[in-house]
C-alpha positions as CSV (number, residue, x, y, z in Angstrom):
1,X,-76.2,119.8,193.3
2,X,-76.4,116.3,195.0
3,X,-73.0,113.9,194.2
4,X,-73.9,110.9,193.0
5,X,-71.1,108.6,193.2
6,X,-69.1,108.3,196.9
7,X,-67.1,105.3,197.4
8,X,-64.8,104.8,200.6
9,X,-61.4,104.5,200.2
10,X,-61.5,101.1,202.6
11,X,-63.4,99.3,199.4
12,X,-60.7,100.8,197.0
13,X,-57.8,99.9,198.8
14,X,-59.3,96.2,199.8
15,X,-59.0,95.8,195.9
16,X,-55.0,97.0,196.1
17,X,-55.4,99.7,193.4
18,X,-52.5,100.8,191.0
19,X,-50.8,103.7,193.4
20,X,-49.1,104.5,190.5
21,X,-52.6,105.4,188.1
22,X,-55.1,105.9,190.6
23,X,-54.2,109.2,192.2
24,X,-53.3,110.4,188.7
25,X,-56.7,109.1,187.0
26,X,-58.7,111.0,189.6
27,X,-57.2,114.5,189.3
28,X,-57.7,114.3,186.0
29,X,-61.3,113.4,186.3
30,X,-61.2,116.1,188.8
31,X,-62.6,113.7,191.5
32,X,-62.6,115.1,195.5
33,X,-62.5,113.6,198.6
34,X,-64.3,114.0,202.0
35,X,-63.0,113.0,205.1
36,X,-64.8,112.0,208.7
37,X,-64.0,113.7,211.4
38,X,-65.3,113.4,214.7
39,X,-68.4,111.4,213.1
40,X,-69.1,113.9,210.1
41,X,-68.0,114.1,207.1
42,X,-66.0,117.4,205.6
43,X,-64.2,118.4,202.8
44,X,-61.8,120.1,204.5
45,X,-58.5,118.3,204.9
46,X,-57.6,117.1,208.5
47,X,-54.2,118.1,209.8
48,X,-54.5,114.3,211.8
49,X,-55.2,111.0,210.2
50,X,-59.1,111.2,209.9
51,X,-61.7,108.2,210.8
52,X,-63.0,107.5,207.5
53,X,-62.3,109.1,203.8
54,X,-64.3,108.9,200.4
55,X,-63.5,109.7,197.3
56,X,-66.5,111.9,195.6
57,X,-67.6,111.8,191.4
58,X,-70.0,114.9,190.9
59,X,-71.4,113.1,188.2
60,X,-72.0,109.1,186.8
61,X,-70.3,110.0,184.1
62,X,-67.3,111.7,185.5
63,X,-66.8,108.1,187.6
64,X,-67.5,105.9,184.7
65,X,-64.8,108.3,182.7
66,X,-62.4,107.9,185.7
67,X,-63.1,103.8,185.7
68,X,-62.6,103.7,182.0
69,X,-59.6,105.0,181.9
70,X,-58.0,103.3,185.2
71,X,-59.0,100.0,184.3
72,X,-57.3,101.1,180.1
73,X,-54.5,101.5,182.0
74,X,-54.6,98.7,184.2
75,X,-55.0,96.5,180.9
76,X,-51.8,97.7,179.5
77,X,-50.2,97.7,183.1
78,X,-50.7,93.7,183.5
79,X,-49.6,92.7,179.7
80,X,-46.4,94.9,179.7
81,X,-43.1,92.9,179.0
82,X,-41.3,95.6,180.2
83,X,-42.1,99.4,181.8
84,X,-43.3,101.4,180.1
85,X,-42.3,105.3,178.7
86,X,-43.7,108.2,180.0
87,X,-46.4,106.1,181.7
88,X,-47.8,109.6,182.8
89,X,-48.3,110.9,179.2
90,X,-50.2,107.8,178.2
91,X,-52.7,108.1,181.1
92,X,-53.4,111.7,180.0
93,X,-53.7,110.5,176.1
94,X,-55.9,107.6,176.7
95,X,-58.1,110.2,179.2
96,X,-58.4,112.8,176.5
97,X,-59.6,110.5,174.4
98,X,-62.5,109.0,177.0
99,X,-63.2,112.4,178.4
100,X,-64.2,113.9,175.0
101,X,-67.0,112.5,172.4
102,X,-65.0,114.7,169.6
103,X,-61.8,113.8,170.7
104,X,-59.6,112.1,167.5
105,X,-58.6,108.5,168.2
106,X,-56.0,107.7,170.3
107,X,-53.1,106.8,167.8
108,X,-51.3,103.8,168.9
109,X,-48.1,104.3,166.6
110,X,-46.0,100.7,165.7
111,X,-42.8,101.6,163.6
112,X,-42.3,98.3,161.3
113,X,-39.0,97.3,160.1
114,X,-37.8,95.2,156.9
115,X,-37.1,91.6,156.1
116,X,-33.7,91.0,154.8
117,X,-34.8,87.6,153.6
118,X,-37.6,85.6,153.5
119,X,-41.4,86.1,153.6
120,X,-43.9,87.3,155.7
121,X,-45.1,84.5,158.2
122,X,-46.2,83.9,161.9
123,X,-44.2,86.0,164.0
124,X,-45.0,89.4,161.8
125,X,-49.3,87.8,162.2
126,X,-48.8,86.9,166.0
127,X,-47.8,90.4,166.8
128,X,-50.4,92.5,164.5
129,X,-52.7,89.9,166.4
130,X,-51.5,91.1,169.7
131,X,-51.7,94.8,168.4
132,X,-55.3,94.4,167.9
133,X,-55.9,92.7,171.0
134,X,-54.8,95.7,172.5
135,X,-56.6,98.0,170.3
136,X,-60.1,96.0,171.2
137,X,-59.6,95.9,174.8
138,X,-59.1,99.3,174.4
139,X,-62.3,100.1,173.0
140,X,-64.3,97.7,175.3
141,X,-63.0,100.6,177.7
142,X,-64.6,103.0,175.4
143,X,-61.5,104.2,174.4
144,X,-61.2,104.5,170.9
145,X,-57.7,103.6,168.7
146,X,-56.4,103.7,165.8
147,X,-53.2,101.8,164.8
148,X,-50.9,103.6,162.9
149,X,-48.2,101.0,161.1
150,X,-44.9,102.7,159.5
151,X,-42.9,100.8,157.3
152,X,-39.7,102.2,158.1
153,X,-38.5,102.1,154.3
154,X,-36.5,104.9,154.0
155,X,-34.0,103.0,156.8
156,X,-34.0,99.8,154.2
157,X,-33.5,101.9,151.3
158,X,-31.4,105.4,152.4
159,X,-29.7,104.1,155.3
160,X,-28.9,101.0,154.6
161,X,-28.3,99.4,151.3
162,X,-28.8,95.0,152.6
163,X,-31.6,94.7,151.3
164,X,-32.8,93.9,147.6
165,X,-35.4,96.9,146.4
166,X,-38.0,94.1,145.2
167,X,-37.9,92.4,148.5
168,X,-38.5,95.4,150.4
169,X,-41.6,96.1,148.3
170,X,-42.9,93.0,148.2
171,X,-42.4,92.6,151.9
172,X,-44.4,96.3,152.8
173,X,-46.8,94.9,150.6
174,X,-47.4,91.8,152.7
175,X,-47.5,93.9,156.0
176,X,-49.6,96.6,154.3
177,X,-52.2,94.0,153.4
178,X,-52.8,92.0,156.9
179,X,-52.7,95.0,158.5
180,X,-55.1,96.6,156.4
181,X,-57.2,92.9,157.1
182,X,-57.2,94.0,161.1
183,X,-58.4,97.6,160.3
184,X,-54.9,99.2,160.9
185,X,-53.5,102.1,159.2
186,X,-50.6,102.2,157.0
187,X,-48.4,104.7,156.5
188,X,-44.5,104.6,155.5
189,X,-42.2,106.9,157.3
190,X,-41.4,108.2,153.7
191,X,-44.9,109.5,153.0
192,X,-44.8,111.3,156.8
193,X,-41.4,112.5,156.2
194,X,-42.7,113.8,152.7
195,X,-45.5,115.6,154.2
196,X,-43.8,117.2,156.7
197,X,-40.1,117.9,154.8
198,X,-39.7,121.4,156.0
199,X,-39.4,120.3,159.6
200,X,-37.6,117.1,158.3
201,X,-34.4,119.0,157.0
202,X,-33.8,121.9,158.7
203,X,-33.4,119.4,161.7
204,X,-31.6,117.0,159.9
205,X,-29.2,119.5,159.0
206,X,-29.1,120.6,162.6
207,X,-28.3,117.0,163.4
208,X,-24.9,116.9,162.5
209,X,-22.2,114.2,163.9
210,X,-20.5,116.6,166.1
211,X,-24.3,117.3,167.5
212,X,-25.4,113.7,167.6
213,X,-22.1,112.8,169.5
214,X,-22.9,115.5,172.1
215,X,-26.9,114.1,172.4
216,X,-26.1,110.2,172.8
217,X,-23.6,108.5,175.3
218,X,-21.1,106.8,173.7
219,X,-22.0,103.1,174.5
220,X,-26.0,104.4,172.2
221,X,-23.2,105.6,169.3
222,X,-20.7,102.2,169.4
223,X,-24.4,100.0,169.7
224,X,-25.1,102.0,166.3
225,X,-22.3,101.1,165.0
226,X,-22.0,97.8,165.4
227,X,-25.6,97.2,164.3
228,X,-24.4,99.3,161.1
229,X,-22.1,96.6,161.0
230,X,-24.5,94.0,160.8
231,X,-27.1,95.3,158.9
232,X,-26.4,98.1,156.8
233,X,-24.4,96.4,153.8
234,X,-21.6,98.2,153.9
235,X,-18.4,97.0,154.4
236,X,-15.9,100.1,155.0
237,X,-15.4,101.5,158.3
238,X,-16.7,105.0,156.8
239,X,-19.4,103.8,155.5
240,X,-20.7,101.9,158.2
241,X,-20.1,104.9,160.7
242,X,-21.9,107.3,158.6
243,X,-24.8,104.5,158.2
244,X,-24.8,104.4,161.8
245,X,-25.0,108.5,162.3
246,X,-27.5,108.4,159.5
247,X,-29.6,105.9,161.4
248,X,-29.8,108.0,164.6
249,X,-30.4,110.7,162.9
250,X,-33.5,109.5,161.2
251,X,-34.8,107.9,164.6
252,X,-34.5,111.4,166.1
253,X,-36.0,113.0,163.1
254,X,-38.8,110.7,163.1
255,X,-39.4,110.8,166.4
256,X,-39.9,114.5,167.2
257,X,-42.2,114.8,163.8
258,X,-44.8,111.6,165.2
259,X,-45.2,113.5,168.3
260,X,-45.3,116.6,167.0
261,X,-47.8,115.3,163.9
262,X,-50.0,112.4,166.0
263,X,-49.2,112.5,169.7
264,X,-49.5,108.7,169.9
265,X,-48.5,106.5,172.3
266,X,-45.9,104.2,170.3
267,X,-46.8,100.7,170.8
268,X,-43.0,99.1,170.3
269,X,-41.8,95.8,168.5
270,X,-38.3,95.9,169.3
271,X,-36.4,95.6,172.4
272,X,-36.7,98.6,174.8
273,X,-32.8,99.5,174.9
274,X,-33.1,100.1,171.3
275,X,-35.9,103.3,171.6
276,X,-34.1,104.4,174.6
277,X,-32.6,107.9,173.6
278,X,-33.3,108.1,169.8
279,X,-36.9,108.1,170.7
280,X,-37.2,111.5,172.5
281,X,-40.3,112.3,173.7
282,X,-42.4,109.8,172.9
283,X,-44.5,107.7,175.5
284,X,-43.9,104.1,174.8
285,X,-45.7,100.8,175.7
286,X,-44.1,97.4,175.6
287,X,-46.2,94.3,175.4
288,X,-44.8,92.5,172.6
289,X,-43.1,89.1,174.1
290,X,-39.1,88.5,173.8
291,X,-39.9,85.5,171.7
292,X,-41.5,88.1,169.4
293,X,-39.6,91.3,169.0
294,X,-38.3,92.6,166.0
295,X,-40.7,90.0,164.4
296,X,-39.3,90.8,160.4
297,X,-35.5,89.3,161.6
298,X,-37.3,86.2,162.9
């Protein structure tokens, strides 16, 4: 069968390509090369630097897959506030998702957290708006999303004990209903943890202090702490220690189960130090600005 689609590397590289994506992008596409040696072309590789090398799509579609998804990834590259997670693991979810016209969309999962006082407003709007932003360019790359939001209510209302039970409702409500307005998904991390409770406690119950203590380094368990401290209502060193293991061991809980449940990539709203550890295995993107980040404490 005749290859439709060569393009020499000397074009490619005069465009300084991601070296990071690129080579990863084409394997997956399953892309070849042919190189010139002594005037003609071969697939064989040369054992010396050859004249002239192209890279080879069997198909228009197998190129427009492998552009779709490098220029996806480029998109997320250039708006990143900080690296990202795993970067690996998104290219291969956002190719799965452009490779296949049955594939499920791509979940782009945002964990949302509670406001201790006040009301929804323009920082909470400015990053949904930057969510969707996102999501659309995304699908201009004929990638489809969906954005999963998690109101993180069982932290407000098992973990910690700040917060007045009317305002967290009221406030969910709020977020529930502009993201519902930008086509979002809603689902509180008690409804997944409900759904999926078996898993849920028999690691919790693996997750005892002694383990969590041998899992995180001690500077992840004093941060914990202090942000227990701060946040969790409770005033007795007890208390706020075991608010603190509690916390971590709902991150880790919650963690494993998205991956295990949605195999998103997690689109974060907080600052990256704080998902460093507790959020296992999940690949994680960071676009939201500083000015931004944890958006319900601004």
């Amino acid at each position: 069968m005749e290859r439709l689609i060569r393009i020499d590397q000397q074009i490619i590289n005069k465009y300084k390509p991601d070296g990071f994506a690129l080579p990863q992008v084409l394997k997956l596409a399953g892309a070849s090369r042919e190189y010139k040696i002594n005037g003609e072309w071969t697939t064989v590789k040369p054992n010396a630097r050859p004249e002239a090398t192209r890279i080879i799509f069997d198909s228009r579609d197998q190129f427009r897959i492998a552009r779709d998804v490098y220029f996806a990834w480029k998109t997320l590259s250039d708006t990143r506030i900080y690296n990202p997670v795993r970067p690996e693991e998104i290219i291969k979810r956002i190719f799965a998702n452009r490779s296949s016209p049955i594939a499920p969309p791509l979940c782009l999962f945002v964990p949302w957290g509670v406001r201790p006082q006040g009301e929804f407003g323009y920082p909470e709007k400015a990053v949904l708006d930057r969510i969707r932003s996102l999501q659309v360019n995304l699908s201009q790359r004929n990638i489809n999303a969906q954005v999963l939001i998690m109101p993180a209510d069982l932290y407000a209302t098992e973990v910690n004990q700040q917060v007045n039970k009317d305002q967290i409702a009221k406030y969910f409500e709020d977020v529930t209903n502009w993201a519902y307005m930008r086509g979002f998904f809603v689902k509180p991390w008690s409804a997944i943890r409900q759904e999926n409770m078996d898993i849920y406690q028999q690691r919790a119950t693996e997750l005892k202090k002694e383990k969590l203590e041998q899992m995180f380094i001690p500077a992840k368990i004093e941060e914990a702490i202090s942000a227990a401290g701060r946040r969790s209502g409770y005033k007795t060193e007890s208390d706020i220690q075991q608010a603190a293991f509690s916390y971590l061991r709902e991150r880790v809980c919650e963690a494993e189960i998205i991956e295990s449940v949605y195999k998103p990539i997690k689109v974060s709203a907080v600052s990256k130090n704080k998902d460093n550890d507790v959020d296992r295995e999940l690949p994680r993107l960071y676009i939201i600005p500083n000015e931004l980040l944890f958006p319900w404490l601004k």
